[in-house]
KOLRO-231912 format. One record per residue (C-alpha): residue number from 1; x, y, z. Coordinates in steps of 0.5 Angstrom, whole numbers, plus 500, padded with zeros to 3 digits. Layout:
<fibas>
+-----+-----+-----+-----+
:   k :  c1 :  c2 :  c3 :
+-----+-----+-----+-----+
: NUM :   X :   Y :   Z :
...
+-----+-----+-----+-----+
</fibas>
This chain:
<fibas>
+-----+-----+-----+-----+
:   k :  c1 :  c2 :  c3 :
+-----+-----+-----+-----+
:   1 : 619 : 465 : 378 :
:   2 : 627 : 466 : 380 :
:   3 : 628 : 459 : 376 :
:   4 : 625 : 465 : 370 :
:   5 : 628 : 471 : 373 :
:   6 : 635 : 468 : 373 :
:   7 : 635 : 466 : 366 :
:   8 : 633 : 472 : 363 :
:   9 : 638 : 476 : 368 :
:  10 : 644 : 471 : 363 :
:  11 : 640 : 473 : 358 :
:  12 : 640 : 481 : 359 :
:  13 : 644 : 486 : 356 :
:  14 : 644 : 494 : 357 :
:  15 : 641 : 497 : 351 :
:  16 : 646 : 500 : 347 :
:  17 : 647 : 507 : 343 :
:  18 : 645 : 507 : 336 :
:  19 : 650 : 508 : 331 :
:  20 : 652 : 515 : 328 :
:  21 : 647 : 517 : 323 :
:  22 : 648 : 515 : 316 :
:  23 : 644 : 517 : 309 :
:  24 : 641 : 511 : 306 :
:  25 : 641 : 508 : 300 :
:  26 : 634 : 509 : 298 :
:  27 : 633 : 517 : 300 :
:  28 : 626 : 518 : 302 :
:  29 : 621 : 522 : 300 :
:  30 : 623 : 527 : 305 :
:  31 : 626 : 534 : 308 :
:  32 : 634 : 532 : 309 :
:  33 : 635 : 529 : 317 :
:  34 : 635 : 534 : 323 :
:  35 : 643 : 536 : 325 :
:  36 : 645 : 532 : 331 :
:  37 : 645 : 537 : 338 :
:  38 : 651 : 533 : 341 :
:  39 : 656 : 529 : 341 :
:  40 : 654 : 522 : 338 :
:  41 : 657 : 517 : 342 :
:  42 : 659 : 521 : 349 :
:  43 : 664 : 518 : 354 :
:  44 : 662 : 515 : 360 :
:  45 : 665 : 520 : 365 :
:  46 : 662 : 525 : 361 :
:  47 : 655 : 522 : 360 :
:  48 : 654 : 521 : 368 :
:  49 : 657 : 529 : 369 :
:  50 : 652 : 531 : 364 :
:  51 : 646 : 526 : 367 :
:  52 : 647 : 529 : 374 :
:  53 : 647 : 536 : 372 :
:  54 : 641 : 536 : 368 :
:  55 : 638 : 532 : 374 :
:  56 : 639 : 536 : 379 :
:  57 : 637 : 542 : 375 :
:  58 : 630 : 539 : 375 :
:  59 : 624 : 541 : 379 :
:  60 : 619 : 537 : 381 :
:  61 : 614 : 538 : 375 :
:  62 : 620 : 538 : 371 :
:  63 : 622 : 531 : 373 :
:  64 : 615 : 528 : 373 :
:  65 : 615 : 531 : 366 :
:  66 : 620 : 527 : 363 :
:  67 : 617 : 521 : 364 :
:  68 : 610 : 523 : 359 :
:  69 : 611 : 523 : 353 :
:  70 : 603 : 526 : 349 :
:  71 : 600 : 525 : 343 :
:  72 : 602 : 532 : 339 :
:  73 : 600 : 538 : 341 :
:  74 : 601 : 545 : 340 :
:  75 : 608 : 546 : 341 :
:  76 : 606 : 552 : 346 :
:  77 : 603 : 547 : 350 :
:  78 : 609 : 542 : 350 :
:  79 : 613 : 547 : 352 :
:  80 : 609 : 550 : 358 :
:  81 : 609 : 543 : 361 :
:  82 : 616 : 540 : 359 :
:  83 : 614 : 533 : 358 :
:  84 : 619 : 528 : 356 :
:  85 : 617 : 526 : 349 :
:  86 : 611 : 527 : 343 :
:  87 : 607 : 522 : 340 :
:  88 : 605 : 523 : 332 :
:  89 : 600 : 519 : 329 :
:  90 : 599 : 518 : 322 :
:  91 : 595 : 524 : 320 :
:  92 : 600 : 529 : 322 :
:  93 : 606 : 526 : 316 :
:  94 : 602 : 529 : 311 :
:  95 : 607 : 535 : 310 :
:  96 : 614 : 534 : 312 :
:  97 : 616 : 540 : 311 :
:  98 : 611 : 544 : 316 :
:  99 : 612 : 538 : 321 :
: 100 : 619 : 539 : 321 :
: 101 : 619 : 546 : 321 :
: 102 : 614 : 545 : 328 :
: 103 : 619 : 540 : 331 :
: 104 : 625 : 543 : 329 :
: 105 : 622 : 549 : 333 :
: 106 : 620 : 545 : 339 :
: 107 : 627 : 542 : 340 :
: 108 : 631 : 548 : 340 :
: 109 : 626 : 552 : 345 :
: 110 : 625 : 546 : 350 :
: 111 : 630 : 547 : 356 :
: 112 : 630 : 538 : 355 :
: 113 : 629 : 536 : 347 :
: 114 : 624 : 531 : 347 :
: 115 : 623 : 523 : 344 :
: 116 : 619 : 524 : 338 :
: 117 : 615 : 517 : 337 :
: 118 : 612 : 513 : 331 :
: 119 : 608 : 507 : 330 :
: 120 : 612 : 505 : 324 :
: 121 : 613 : 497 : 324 :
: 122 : 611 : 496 : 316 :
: 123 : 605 : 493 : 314 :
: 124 : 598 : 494 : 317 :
: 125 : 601 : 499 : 322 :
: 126 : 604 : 503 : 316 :
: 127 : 604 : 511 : 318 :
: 128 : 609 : 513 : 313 :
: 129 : 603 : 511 : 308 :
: 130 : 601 : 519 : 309 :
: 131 : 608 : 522 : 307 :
: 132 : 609 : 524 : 299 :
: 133 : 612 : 519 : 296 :
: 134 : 610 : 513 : 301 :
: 135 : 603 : 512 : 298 :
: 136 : 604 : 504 : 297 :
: 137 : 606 : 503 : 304 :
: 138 : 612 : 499 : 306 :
: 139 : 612 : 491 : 307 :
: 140 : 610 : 488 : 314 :
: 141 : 614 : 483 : 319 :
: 142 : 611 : 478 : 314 :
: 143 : 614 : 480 : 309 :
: 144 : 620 : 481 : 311 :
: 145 : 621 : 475 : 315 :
: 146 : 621 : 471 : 309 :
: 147 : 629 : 476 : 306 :
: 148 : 634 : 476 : 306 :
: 149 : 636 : 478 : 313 :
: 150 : 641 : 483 : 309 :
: 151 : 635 : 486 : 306 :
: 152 : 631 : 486 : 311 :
: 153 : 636 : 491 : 315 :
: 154 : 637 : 496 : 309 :
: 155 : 630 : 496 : 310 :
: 156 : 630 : 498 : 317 :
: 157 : 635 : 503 : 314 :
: 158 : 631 : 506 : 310 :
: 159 : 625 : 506 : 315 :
: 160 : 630 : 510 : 320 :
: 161 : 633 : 515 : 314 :
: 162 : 625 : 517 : 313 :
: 163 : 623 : 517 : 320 :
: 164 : 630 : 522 : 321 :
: 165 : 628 : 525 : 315 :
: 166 : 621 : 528 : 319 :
: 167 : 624 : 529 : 326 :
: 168 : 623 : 522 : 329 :
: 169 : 628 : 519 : 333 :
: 170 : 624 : 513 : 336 :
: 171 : 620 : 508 : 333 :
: 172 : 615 : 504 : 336 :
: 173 : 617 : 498 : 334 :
: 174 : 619 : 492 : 332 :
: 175 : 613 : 488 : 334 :
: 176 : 616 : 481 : 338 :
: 177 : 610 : 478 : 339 :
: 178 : 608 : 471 : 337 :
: 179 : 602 : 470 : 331 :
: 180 : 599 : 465 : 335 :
: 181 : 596 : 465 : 342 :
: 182 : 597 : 462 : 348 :
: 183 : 593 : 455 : 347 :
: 184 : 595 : 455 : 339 :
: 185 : 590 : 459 : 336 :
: 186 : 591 : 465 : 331 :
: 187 : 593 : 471 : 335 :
: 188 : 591 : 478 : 335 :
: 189 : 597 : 479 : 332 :
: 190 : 597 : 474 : 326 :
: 191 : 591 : 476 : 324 :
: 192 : 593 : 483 : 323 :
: 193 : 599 : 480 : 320 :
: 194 : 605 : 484 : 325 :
: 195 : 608 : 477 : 328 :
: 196 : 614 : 475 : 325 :
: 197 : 613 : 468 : 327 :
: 198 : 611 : 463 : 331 :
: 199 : 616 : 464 : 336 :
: 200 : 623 : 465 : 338 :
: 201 : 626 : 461 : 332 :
: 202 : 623 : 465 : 327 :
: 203 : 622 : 472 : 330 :
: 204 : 629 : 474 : 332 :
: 205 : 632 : 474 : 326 :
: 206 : 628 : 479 : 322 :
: 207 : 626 : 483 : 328 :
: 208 : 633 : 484 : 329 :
: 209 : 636 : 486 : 323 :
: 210 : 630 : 491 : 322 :
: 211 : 632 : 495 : 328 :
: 212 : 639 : 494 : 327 :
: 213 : 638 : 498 : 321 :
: 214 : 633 : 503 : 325 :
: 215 : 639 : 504 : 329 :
: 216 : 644 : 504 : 323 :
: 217 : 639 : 511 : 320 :
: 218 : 639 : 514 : 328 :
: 219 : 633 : 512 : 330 :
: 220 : 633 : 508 : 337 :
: 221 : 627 : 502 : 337 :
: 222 : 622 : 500 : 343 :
: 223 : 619 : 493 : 342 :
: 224 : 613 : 491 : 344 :
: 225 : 609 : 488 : 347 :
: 226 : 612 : 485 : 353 :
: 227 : 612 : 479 : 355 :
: 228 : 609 : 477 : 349 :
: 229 : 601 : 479 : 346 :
: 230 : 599 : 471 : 346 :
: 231 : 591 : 473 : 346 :
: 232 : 586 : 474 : 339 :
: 233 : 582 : 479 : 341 :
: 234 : 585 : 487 : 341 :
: 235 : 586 : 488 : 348 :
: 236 : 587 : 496 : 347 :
: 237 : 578 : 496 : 347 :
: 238 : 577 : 489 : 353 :
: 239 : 581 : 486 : 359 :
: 240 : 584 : 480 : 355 :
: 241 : 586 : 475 : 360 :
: 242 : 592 : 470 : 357 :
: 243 : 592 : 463 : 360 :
: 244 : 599 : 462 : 358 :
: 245 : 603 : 458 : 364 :
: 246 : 609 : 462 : 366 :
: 247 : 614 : 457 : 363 :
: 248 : 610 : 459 : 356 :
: 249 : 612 : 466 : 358 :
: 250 : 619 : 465 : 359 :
: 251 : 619 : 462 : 352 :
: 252 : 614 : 468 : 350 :
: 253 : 619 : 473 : 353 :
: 254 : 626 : 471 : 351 :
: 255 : 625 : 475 : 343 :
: 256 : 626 : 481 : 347 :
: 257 : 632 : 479 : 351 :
: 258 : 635 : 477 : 345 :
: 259 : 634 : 484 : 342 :
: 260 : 636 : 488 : 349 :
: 261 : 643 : 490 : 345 :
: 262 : 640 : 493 : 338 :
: 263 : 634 : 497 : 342 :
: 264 : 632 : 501 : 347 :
: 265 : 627 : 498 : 351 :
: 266 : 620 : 494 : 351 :
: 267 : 613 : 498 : 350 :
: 268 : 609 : 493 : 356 :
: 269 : 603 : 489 : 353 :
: 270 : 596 : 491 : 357 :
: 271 : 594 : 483 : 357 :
: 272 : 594 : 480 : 365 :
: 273 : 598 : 473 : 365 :
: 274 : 596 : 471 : 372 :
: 275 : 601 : 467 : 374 :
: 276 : 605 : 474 : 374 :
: 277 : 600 : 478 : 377 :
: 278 : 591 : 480 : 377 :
: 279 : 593 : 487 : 373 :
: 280 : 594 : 488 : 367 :
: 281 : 602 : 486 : 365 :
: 282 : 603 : 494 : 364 :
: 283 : 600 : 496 : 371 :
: 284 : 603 : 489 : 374 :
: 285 : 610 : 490 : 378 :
: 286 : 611 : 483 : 376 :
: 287 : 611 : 483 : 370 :
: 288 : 615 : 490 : 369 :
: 289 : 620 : 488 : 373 :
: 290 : 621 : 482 : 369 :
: 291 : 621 : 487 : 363 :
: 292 : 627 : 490 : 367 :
: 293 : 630 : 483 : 368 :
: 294 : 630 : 483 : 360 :
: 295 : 632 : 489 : 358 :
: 296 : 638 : 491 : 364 :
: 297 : 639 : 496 : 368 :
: 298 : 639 : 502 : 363 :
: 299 : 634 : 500 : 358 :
: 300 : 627 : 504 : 358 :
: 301 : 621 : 501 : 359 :
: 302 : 614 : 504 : 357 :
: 303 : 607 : 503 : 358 :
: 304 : 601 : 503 : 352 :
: 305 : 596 : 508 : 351 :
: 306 : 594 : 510 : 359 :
: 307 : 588 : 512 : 356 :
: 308 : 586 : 506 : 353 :
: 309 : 579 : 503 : 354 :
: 310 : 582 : 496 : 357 :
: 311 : 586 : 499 : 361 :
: 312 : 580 : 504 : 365 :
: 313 : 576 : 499 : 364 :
: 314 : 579 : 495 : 369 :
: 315 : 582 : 500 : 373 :
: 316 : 573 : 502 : 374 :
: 317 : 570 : 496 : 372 :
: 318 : 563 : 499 : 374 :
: 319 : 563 : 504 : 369 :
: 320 : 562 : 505 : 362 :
: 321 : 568 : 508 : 358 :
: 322 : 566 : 513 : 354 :
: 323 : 571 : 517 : 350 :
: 324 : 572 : 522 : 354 :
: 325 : 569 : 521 : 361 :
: 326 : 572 : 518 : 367 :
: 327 : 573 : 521 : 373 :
: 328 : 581 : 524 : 375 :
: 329 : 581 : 521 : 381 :
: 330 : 581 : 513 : 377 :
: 331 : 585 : 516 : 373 :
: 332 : 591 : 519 : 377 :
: 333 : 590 : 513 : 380 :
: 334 : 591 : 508 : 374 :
: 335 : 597 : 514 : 373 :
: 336 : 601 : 512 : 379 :
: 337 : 600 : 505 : 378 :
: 338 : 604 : 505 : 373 :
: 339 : 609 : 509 : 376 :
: 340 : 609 : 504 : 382 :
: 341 : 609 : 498 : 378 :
: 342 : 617 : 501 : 374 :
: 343 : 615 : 503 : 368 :
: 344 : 620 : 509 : 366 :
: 345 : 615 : 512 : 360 :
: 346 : 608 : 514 : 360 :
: 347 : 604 : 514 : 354 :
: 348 : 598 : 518 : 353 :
: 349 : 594 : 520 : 348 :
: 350 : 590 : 525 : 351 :
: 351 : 594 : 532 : 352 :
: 352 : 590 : 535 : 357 :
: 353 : 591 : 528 : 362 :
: 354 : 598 : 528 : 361 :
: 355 : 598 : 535 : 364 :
: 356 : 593 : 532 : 370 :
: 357 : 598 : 526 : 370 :
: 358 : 604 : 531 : 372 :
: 359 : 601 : 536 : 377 :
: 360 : 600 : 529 : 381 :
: 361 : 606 : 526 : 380 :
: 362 : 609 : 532 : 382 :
: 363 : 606 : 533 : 388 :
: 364 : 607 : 526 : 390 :
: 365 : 615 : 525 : 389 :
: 366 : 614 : 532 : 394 :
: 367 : 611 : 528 : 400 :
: 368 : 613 : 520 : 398 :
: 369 : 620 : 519 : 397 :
: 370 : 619 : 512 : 395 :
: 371 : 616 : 515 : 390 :
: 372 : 621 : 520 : 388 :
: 373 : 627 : 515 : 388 :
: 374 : 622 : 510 : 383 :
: 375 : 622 : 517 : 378 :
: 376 : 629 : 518 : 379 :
: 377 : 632 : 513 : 376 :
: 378 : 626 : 513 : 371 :
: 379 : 627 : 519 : 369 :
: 380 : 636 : 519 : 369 :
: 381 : 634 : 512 : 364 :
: 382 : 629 : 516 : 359 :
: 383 : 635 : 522 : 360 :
: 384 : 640 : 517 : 358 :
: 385 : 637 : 515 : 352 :
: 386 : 637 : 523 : 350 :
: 387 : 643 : 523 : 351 :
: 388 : 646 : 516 : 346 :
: 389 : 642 : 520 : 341 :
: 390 : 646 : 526 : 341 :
: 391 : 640 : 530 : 344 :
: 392 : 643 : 533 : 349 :
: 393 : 650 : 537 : 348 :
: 394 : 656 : 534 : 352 :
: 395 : 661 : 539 : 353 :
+-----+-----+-----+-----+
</fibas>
């Protein structure tokens, strides 16, 4: 563990900013970018004075609340909780311009502008299918992989200038994970064809270039799912256990070292790697500090789907799932699993949990000031990354 540790420690670069947001070749079918709220590339004096006025404006649910980011709802319920971003899905991009309109609207009444998130890797995970003009759907990581790495950078640029273009400005992507399995079979990933490659070799290279070409639109990117998705069932349904030795996760992880520089941060895989630990990798305080190791100091790491069978399912292995029933106090519990472990986003794609998640939290930084240090620095991360993207003015 420190052999591995140390490694990726030479390896990890702090995320960096992406480039100021330019117009792509290949105009999307879709409303012009939203305009910039601040300055694209603020100084660190000034990024640090605006970071520690904003935090100390926060209370306690307003803390807490940067840290959620929700499937979309009903912009009055956004703002009545302040959470830290919005996730879209993929029927909500049939009309561009009334999503626009929406997030335009959220943005400018929020006292904290959000993170707007999509799943837009290409290929089988393709959700700009639903917006007029992208019907035939854009080419996945198998695809690109076999480009020039120029041409798959103005494909990332592309991406970027429609994800702009919608009011997004993070894309749940690239995917790093191997198309095989721990023991060599084909992996979940290879089978729905969202793997780059087998490994390092073959991944890095095209990965990088799209989400250079991501950032080059202004749009930063989370890749996923650390420390590497190495199993052949979907693990977002069952408690999929991977048999990988550590040193195979040391080798399953380093894409996303490789890539610490071009992208915001990690999304945590759910799979549990036993050698790092029993829990699930997002809830394994192993795991993520491993993924903090990887992706240095300043850069985000977020969970999956909180609300994902798997995951309640090991948190209470007793119960049959339902898709809306299960008990507050697991998943206040599962909740503040992963707020211990170090994860700095909570994805959640059931708003009225996400406002469960919050009235806890905030009332367990009140009594817990190890807990309370833990969301500090989380939320000072998550509040950086707004600020690289020009959504929080500096005077």
């Amino acid at each position: 563990m420190l052999r591995y540790a140390a490694c990726l420690l030479l390896l990890a670069l702090v995320a960096c900013a992406p480039p100021t947001p330019v117009r792509t070749t290949a105009t999307p079918v879709v409303p012009a970018p939203l305009p910039e709220t601040g300055a694209p590339t603020p100084r660190a004096d000034q990024s640090s004075r605006v970071l520690t006025e904003l935090m100390a404006g926060l209370d306690d649910r307003a803390l807490v609340g940067q840290m959620i980011v929700v499937y979309r709802a009903d912009n009055s319920y956004l703002l009545a909780h302040g959470f830290g971003g919005v996730l879209l899905f993929k029927s909500m991009l049939g009309d561009p311009a009334v999503l626009r309109r929406d997030l335009e609207a959220l943005q400018a009444a929020a006292p904290v502008p959000y993170l707007v998130a999509l799943d837009q890797e290409g290929g089988s995970v393709s959700r700009l299918d639903a917006v007029p003009g992208w019907e035939d759907g854009t080419p996945g990581a198998v695809a690109m992989a076999a480009w020039p790495m120029a041409r798959v950078r103005a494909e990332g640029q592309r991406i970027g200038g429609a994800l702009m273009g919608l009011g997004v400005n993070l894309n749940l992507a690239p995917v790093l994970d191997s198309a095989l399995t721990w023991d060599g079979g084909e992996g979940w990933m290879g089978r729905r064809r969202r793997a780059f490659g087998d490994g390092a070799a073959e991944i890095v290279a095209p990965a990088r270039a799209f989400a250079d070409g991501c950032a080059a639109a202004g749009v930063a990117c989370l890749s996923k799912h650390f420390p590497g998705y190495d199993v052949a069932q979907n693990s977002d349904l069952e408690p999929a256990h991977s048999g990988a030795s550590l040193a195979a996760i040391e080798q399953a992880a380093a894409p996303f070292a490789a890539l610490s520089d071009v992208t915001a941060g990690v999304m945590m895989s759910s799979i549990i790697y036993p050698p790092l630990g029993e829990e699930p990798a997002v809830l394994c305080p192993a795991a993520v500090a491993l993924a903090r190791t990887t992706v240095g100091p300043d850069g985000l790491i977020m969970t999956d789907d909180l609300w994902g069978t798997a995951l309640r399912a090991w948190q209470r292995p007793d119960l049959q799932i339902l898709p809306a029933e299960y008990p507050d106090a697991d998943w206040l519990a599962l909740t503040e699993r992963a707020v211990r472990a170090g994860n700095d986003l909570l994805l959640v794609t059931y708003p009225a949990k996400a406002a469960l998640m919050q009235d806890m939290l905030a009332v367990r930084v009140a009594d817990d000031p190890e807990l309370r240090t833990l969301v500090e620095a989380a939320v000072r991360r998550v509040l950086a990354v707004k600020l690289r993207l020009g959504l929080l003015a500096v005077e």
